[in-house]
C-alpha positions in Angstrom: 23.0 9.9 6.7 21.3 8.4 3.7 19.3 4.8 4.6 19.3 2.4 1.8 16.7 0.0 3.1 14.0 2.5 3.7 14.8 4.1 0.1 15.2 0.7 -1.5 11.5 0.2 0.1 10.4 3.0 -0.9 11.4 2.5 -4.5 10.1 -0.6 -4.7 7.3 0.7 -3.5 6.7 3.1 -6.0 7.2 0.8 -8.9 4.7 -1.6 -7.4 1.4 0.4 -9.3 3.2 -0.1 -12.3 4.2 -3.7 -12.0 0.5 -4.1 -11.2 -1.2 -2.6 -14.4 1.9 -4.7 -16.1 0.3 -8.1 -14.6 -3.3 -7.0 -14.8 -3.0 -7.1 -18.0 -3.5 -10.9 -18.3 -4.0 -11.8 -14.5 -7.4 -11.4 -12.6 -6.9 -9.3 -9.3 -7.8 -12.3 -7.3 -4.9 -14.8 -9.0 -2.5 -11.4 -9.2 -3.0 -10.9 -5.1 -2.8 -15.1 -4.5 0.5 -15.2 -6.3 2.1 -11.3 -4.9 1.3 -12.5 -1.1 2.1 -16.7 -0.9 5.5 -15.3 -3.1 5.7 -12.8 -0.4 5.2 -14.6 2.7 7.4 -17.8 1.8 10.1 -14.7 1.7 9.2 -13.1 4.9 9.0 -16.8 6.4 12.1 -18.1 5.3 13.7 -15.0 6.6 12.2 -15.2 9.9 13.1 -19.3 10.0 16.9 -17.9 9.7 17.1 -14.8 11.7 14.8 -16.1 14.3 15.1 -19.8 14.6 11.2 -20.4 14.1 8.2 -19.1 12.6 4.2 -18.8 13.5 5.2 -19.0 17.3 3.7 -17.1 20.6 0.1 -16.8 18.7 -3.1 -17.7 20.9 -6.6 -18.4 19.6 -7.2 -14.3 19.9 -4.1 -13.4 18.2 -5.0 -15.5 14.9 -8.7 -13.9 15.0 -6.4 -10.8 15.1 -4.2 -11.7 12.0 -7.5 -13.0 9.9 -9.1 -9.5 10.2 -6.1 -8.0 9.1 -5.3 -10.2 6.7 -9.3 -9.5 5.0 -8.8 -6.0 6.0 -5.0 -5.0 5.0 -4.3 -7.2 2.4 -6.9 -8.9 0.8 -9.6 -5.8 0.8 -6.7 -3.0 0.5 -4.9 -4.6 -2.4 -7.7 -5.8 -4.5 -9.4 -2.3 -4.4 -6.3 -0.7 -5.6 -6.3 -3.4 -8.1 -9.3 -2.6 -9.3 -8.8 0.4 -9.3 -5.5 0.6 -11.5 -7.9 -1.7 -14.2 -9.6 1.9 -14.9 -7.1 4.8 -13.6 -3.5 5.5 -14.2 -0.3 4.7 -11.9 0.3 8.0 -11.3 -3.1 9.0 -9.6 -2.6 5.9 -7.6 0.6 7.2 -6.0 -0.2 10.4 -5.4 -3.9 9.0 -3.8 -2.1 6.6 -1.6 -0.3 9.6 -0.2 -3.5 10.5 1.6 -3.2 7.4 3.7 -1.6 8.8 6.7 -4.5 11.5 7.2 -6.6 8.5 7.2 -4.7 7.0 10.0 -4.8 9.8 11.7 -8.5 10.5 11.3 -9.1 7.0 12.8 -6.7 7.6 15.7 -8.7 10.2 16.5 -12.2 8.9 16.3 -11.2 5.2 17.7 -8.4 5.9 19.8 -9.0 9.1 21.1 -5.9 10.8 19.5 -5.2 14.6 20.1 -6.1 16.8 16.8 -4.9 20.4 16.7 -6.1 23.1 14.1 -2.6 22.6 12.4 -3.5 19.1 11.6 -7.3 20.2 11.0 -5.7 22.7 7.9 -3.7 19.6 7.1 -6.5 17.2 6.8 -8.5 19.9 4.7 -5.7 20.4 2.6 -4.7 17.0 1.7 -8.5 16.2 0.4 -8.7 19.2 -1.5 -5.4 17.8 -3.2 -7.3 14.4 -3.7 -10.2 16.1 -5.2 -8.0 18.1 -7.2 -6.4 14.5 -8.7 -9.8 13.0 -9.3 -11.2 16.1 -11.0 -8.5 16.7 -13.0 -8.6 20.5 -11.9 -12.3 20.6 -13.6 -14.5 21.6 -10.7 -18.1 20.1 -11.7 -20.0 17.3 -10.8 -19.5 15.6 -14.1 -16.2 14.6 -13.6 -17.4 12.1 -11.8 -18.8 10.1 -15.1 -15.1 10.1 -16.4 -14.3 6.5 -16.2 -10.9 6.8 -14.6 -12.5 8.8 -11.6 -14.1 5.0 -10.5 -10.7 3.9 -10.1 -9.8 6.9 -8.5 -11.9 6.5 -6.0 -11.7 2.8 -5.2 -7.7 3.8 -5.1 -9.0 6.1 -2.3 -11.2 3.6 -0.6 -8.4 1.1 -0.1 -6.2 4.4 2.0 -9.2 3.5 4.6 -8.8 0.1 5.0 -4.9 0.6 5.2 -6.2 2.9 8.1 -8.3 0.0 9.4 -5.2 -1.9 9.1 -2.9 0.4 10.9 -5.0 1.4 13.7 -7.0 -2.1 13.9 -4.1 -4.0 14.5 -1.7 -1.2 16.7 -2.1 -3.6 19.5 -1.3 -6.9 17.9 1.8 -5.7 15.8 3.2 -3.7 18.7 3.4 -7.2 20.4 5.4 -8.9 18.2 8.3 -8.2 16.2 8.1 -6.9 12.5 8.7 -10.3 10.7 6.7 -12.2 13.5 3.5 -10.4 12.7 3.5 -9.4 9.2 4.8 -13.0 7.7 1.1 -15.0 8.8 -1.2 -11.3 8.5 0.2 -12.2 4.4 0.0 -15.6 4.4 -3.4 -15.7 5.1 -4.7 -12.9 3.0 -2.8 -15.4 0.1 -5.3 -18.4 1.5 -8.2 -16.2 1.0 -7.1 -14.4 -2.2 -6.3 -17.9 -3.6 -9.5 -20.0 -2.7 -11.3 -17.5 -4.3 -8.9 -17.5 -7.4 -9.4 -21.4 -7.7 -13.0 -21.4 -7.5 -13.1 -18.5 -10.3 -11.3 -19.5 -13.3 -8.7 -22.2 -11.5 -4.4 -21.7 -12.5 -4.1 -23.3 -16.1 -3.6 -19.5 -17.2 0.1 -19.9 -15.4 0.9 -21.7 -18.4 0.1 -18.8 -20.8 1.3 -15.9 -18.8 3.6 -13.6 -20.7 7.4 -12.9 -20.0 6.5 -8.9 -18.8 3.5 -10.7 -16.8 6.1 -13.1 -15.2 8.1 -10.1 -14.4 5.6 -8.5 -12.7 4.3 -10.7 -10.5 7.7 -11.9 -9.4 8.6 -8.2 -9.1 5.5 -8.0 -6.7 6.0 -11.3 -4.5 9.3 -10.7 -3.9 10.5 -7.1 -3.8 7.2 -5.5 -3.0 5.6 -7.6 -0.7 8.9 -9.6 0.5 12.1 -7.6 0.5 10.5 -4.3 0.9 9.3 -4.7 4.1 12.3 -6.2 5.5 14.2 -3.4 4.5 11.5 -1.0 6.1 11.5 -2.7 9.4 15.4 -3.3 9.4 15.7 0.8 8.7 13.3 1.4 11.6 15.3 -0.7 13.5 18.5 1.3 13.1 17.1 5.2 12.8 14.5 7.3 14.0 11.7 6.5 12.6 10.6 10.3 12.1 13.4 10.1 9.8 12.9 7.2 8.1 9.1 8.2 7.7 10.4 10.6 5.7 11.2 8.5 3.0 7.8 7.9 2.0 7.4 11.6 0.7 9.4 9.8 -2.0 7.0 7.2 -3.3 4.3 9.2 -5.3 7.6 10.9 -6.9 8.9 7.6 -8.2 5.5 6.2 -9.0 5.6 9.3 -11.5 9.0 8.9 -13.1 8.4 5.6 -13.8 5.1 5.2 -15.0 5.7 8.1 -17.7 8.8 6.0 -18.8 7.7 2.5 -18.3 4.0 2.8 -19.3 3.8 6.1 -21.2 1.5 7.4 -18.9 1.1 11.7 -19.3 1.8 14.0 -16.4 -1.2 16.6 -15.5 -0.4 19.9 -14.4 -3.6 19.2 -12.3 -2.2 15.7 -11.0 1.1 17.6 -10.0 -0.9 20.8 -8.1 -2.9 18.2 -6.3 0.0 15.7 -5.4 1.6 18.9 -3.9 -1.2 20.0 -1.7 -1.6 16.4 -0.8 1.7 15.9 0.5 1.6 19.4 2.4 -1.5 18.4 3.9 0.1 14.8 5.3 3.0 16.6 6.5 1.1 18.8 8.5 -1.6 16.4 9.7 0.6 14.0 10.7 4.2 15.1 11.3 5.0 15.1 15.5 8.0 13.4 15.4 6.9 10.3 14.8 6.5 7.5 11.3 4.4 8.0 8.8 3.0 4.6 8.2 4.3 2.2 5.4 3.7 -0.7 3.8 1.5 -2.1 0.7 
């Protein structure tokens, strides 16, 4: 049976790269990641506040030097690297990049926590990067691809699936703790803080003023659906289903990343992008699939 939430996350998801290029285009990454998260977590908040009859509860002194390094780690250092990133690749590399994530997790599972890895997911890990490479190079195999200027936002795109690995393993402990809305409402709050004292000491927020309607759009699009109602519907799916099943739904994200960046942003589909995004997929599925989730989020 088809789960709306985890497919309405999923699209939302997807469109996020796009929206992102969309605001970038007169918003600094700092001010752009300030506004996505503090729209974000006031969402996530007020939800908790009503389903939960309270918010920021239970935490000890640990648990908040928990959610800062996450908060540096999965959303201030993740996002503004794919930021970045999208200034100088397209939306479509992004998605099919951030498919890689899972191996990543995986990788680190293995190394910190000691994980089992089996020559199935040894082929899948192999696979997957010669997908990535594949994406970068553009199906040109020689070492001057890497002067093109889009393969430096290709690979900051593919530094920031590490520190969603950091995030995912990093913080195993702490999220397991608590429930979805619990931890992920103050791990997004304070990567806003951080994201936003930088932003004020920068250029300040007169710019608000001047913003564009599409920009508007954008960044509402991100705070809200992306980084707000996304992740409630993720976590309410994985309430309900198996969350092998609902994992599955992310197999979906590069897809729609695709559709509508060629429609919305005009963006050209490589037969090389396509190849690559195929083996990179493969390679997830066999790294990682045990019956478990593949982990979300952005």
């Amino acid at each position: 049976m088809l789960s709306w939430p985890a497919l309405g996350a999923v699209i939302f998801w997807g469109f996020s790269f796009i929206a992102t290029k969309v605001a970038l285009r007169e918003v600094h990454p700092f001010a752009l990641l300030a506004l996505r998260f503090g729209i974000g977590a006031f969402f996530l908040l007020l939800i908790q506040l009503i389903k939960e009859r309270g918010f920021l509860k239970g935490f000890s002194s640990k648990d908040w030097v928990t959610i800062i390094f996450l908060a540096i780690v999965g959303i201030a250092g993740h996002n503004l690297l794919q930021a970045y990133g999208l200034l100088h690749t397209t939306a479509i590399n992004t998605g099919w990049i951030i498919a890689i994530q899972p191996i990543f997790i995986a990788l680190s599972a293995r190394l910190f926590l000691g994980e089992k890895i089996t020559w199935k997911k040894i082929a899948g890990i192999l696979l997957g990067f010669s997908g990535i490479f594949l994406i970068i190079s553009k199906g040109v195999f020689s070492l001057s691809v890497f002067h093109v200027g889009s393969t430096f936002g290709d690979l900051l795109v593919l530094c920031s699936s590490l520190t969603w690995a950091a995030f995912t393993v990093g913080g195993r402990g702490f999220l397991s703790r608590f429930s979805p809305l619990a931890s992920i409402a103050p791990i997004m709050m304070m990567g806003c803080l951080m994201t936003f004292l930088v932003s004020s000491l920068r250029e300040g927020w007169g710019f608000l003023f001047h913003l564009s309607l599409a920009a508007w759009m954008g960044i509402l699009f991100l705070g809200i659906l992306c980084s707000g109602l996304a992740y409630y519907f993720w976590y309410s799916a994985l309430g309900k289903r198996d969350s092998s099943l609902i994992g599955m739904y992310l197999y979906l994200e590069p897809f729609v990343t695709l559709i509508g960046a060629t429609i919305l942003l005009g963006e050209r589909i490589e037969p090389a992008t396509l190849l690559g995004g195929a083996m990179t997929l493969l390679g997830v599925y066999l790294a990682t699939w045990k019956g478990g989730s593949l982990q979300g989020g952005r």
